[in-house]
C-alpha positions, 0 to 999 in steps of 0.5 A: 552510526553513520550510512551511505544510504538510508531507506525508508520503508520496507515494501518492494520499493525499498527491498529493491533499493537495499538489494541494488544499494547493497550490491553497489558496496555502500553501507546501507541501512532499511527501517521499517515501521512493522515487518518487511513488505509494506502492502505486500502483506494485505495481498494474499496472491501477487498473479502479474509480478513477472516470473511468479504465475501466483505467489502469496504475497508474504511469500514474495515480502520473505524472498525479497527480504532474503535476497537484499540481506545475501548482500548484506544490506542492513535491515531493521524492521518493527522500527519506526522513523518519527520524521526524516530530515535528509533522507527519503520515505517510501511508506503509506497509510490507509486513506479513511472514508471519513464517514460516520461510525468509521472510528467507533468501530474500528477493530469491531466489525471496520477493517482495511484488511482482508486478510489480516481480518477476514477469517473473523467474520465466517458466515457472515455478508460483509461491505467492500467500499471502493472500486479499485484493484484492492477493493475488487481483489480483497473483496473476491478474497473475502468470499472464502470465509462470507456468505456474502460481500457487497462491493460498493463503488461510488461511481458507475464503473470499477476502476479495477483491472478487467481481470479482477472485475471478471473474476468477482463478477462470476463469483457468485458471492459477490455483488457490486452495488455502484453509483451508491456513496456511503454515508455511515457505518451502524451498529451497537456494540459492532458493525451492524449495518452500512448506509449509503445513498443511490439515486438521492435515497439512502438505503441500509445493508445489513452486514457483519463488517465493513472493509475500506479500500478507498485508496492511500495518502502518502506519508510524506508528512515524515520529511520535514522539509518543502518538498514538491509534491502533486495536489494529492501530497504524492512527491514529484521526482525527476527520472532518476527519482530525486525530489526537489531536495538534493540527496533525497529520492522518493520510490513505490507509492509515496511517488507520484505516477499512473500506476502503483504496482510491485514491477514498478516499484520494484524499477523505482527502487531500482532507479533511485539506487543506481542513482543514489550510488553516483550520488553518494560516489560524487560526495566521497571523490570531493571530500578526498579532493 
């Protein structure tokens, strides 16, 4: 079957798209790898979308769902796109610390979830690694089900938003151990420890689980053709948020910008749509020509 528009992803981005691509009458199709809302789903409570004062991440996927498929786009999720050949990609996936015991306990104690997997480990002190937004917001999170979380940041300062650093500074659950790069990940049948290295001494914090927000790369690895892209793999795109490739657009996180929010993902998609509409408009006036 063939489509006007392909999108590929299922986070706010690539809802925004399917709602715009949809309205414009194209015949438009969204594949998803798991359920709708990308990294909506590892955010419990979205606070600085306009409109909504709180809302619970899912809750936001659900309703930005809904709203695409009123106007009939097509969506397919749990359905995984192996490469891409023409069409853009909107995903990403967890950036690993790469450090050692990391892969050993995966599923025993290592997580980059907190709300997937934070009611597991009740009672216990747990390690947030990294300094941004996710790691400082999951991390406060965190503190409803542990006895303790330890933030800890490889520079001198977190990197999250004020709000969210004053918020887990007053909890008092939570304690940011900074300047301290992690080294490795210990324990025998789980997580046990993590140890990390301040000042030129590696030092050792017990702990029951260790959660990684350390960042995303993108998956741009699914076009498999050149495309630009920054020094991080993230794809440079034009204002309209065509890439390099004509008739490819990359929206959300995969795209290289200063922030990665919902608004601007959501203007993304939307950019990419409008643009894409014109696109594919200009196709169908030359074919009948």
């Amino acid at each position: 079957m063939s489509y006007d528009v392909i999108i590929v992803g299922g986070g706010p981005a690539g809802l925004a798209a399917g709602l715009y691509t949809a309205r414009m009458d194209l015949k438009a199709v969204l594949l998803d790898r798991g359920p709708l809302g990308g990294q909506l789903l590892n955010t419990e409570l979205v606070e600085d979308y306009p409109g909504f004062e709180s809302v619970l991440g899912s809750e936001l996927a659900t309703k930005m769902g809904e709203h695409a498929r009123k106007f009939g786009l097509e969506i397919r999720d749990f359905e995984p796109v192996k490469e891409i050949e023409l069409e853009g990609n909107t995903k990403v996936v967890p950036r690993y610390l790469g450090v050692p015991g990391e892969k050993e306990f995966w599923g025993r104690g290592v997580s980059y979830c907190a709300v997937c997997d934070g009611a597991f480990f009740k009672g216990q002190e747990l390690a947030v690694v990294g300094g941004g937004d996710a790691a400082v917001e999951e991390g406060e999170f965190l503190t409803r089900y542990a006895s303790k979380v330890y933030i800890v940041h490889r520079r001198n300062e977190l990197r999250a938003q004020p709000i969210l650093i004053d918020r887990a500074r007053n909890n008092p659950k939570v304690e940011v151990i900074l300047e301290s790069a992690v080294k490795g990940i210990t324990g025998n049948e789980k997580v046990q420890s993590v140890r990390y290295e301040q000042a030129g001494v590696t030092k050792e914090l017990p702990v029951g689980g260790v959660f990684i927000f350390v960042g995303f790369v993108p998956n741009s690895g699914l076009l498999k053709m050149h495309v630009d892209h920054d020094e991080g793999g993230y794809i440079l795109t034009g204002r309209d948020m065509q890439t390099s490739v004509e008739g490819i657009w990359a929206v959300g996180d995969v795209r290289s910008q200063l922030t990665k929010q919902i608004s601007t993902a959501v203007g993304d998609g939307t950019t990419a749509a409008v643009a894409a509409s014109a696109y594919v408009t200009s196709l169908k006036d030359a074919a009948r020509t």
